[in-house]
C-alpha positions as CSV (number, residue, x, y, z in Angstrom):
1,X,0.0,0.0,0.0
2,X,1.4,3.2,-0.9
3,X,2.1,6.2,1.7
4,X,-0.7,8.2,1.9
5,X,0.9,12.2,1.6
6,X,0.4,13.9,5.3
7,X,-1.6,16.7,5.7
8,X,1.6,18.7,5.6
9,X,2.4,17.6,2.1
10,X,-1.1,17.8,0.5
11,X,-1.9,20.2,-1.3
12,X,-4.2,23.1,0.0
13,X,-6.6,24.6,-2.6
14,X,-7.3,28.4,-2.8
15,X,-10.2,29.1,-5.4
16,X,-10.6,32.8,-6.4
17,X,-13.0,34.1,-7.1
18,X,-13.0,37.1,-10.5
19,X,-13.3,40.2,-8.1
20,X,-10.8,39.0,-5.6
21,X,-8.1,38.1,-8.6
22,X,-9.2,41.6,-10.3
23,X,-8.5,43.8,-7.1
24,X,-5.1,41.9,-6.4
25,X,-4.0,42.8,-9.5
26,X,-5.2,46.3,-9.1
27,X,-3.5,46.8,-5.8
28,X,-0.3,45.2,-7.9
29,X,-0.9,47.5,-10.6
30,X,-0.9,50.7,-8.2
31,X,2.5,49.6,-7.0
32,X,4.4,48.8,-10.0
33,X,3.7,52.6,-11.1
34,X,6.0,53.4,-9.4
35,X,8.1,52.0,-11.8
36,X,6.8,53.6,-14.8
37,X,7.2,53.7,-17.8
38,X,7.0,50.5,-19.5
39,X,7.9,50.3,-23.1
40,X,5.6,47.8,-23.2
41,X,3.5,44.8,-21.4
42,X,4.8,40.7,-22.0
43,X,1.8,38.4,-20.7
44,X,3.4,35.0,-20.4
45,X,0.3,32.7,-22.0
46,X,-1.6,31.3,-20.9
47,X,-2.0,32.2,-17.0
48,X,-0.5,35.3,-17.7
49,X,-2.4,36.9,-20.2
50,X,-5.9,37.8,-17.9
51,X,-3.2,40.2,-15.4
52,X,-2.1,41.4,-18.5
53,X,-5.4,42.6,-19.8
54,X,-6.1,44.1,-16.4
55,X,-2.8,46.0,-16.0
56,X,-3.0,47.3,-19.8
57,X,-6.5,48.6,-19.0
58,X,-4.6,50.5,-15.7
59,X,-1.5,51.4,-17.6
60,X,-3.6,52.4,-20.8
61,X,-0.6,50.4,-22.5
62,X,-1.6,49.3,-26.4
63,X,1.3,47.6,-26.7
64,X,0.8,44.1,-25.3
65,X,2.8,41.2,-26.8
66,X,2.9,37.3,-25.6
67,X,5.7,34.7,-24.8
68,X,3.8,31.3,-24.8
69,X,5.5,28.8,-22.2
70,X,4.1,25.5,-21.6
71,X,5.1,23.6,-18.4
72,X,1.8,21.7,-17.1
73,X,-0.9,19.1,-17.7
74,X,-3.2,19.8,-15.3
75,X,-1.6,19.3,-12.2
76,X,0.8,17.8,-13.4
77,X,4.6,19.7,-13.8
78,X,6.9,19.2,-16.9
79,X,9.9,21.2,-18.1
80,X,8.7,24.5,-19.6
81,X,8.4,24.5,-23.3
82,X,8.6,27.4,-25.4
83,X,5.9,27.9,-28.2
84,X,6.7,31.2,-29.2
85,X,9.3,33.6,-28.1
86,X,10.6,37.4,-28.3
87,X,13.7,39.0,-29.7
88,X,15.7,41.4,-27.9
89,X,17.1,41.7,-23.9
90,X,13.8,42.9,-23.0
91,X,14.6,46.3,-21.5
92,X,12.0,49.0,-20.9
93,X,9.6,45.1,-20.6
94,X,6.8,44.7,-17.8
95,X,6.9,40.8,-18.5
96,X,3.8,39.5,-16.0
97,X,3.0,35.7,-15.5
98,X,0.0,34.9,-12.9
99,X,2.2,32.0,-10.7
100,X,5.8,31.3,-10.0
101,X,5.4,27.6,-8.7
102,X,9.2,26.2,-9.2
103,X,10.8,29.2,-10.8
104,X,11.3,27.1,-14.1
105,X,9.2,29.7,-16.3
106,X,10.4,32.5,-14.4
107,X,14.1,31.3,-15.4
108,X,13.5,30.7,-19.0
109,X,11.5,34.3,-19.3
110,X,15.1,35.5,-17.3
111,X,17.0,34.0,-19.6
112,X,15.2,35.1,-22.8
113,X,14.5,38.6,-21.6
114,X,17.1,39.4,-19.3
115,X,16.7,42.9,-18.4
116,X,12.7,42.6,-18.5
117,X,11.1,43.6,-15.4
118,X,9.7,40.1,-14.1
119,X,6.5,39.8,-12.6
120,X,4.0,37.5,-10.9
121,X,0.7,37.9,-9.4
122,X,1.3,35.2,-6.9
123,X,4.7,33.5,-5.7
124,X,5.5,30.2,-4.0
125,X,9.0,30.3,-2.1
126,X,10.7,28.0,-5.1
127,X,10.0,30.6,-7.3
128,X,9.7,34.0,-5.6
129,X,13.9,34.5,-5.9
130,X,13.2,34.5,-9.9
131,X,10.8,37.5,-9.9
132,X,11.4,41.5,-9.8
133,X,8.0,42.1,-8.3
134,X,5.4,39.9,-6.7
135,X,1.9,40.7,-5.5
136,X,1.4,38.3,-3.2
137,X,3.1,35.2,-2.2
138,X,1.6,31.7,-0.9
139,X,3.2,28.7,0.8
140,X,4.2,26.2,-1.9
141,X,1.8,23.3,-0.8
142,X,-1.2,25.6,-2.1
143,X,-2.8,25.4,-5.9
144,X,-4.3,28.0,-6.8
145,X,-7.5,27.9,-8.9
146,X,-7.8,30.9,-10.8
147,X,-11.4,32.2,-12.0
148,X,-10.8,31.7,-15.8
149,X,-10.1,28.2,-14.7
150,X,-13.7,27.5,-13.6
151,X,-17.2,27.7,-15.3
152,X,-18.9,30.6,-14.8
């Protein structure tokens, strides 16, 4: 019989709900003003691209271009894959993901856009060190369910 995973170990589920995730983002947006201006926004597809919408809207930014990464199956965690990718070091780039889990994405965004401006809605502690700016962070046991994830 296999070992069940303590309580520790499993994984803790955090469902959000579309205003919650739409005022975090907000709140994030307000704070990376301060670093204004940005040449342009890079939503990291797919998780990335609904905080992009929203910070475009705040930043009135026009200029909104994708990196698509693919590094899950459902739950499951592979190796990210990149689908389609940017020229150039990335400077004057507000690059914006909505998770780093394991820092994996995070360090193949870093390495194609290395002076990008790297940014995450939510963080786990594996892949907070990867990011510039963060808007909130969570313990790496929890998973996330993000609205556009769920029927309406």
């Amino acid at each position: 019989m296999a070992d069940m995973p303590s309580e520790e170990d499993a994984p803790q589920i955090r469902r959000l709900g579309r205003d919650e995730f739409h005022e975090v983002v907000r709140t994030f947006a307000r704070r990376l003003a301060a670093l204004w201006p940005w040449r342009g926004l890079v939503a990291v597809a797919r998780g990335g691209l609904v905080p992009a919408a929203i910070l475009a809207e705040e930043f009135d930014l026009g200029l909104v271009e994708t990196l698509c990464i693919a590094s899950y199956d459902g739950m499951r965690r592979g190796e990210p894959r990149l689908l389609k990718g940017l020229a150039g070091p990335g400077e004057g780039w507000l690059v914006l993901d909505d998770i780093a889990d394991s820092g994996a994405t995070a360090r193949l965004v870093r390495a194609l856009l290395p002076q990008a401006h790297l940014a995450a809605v939510y963080a786990k502690p594996a892949g907070r060190p990867f990011l510039d700016s963060v808007a909130d962070e969570v313990a790496q046991r929890v998973w996330i369910v993000f609205p556009w994830e769920t029927s309406p």
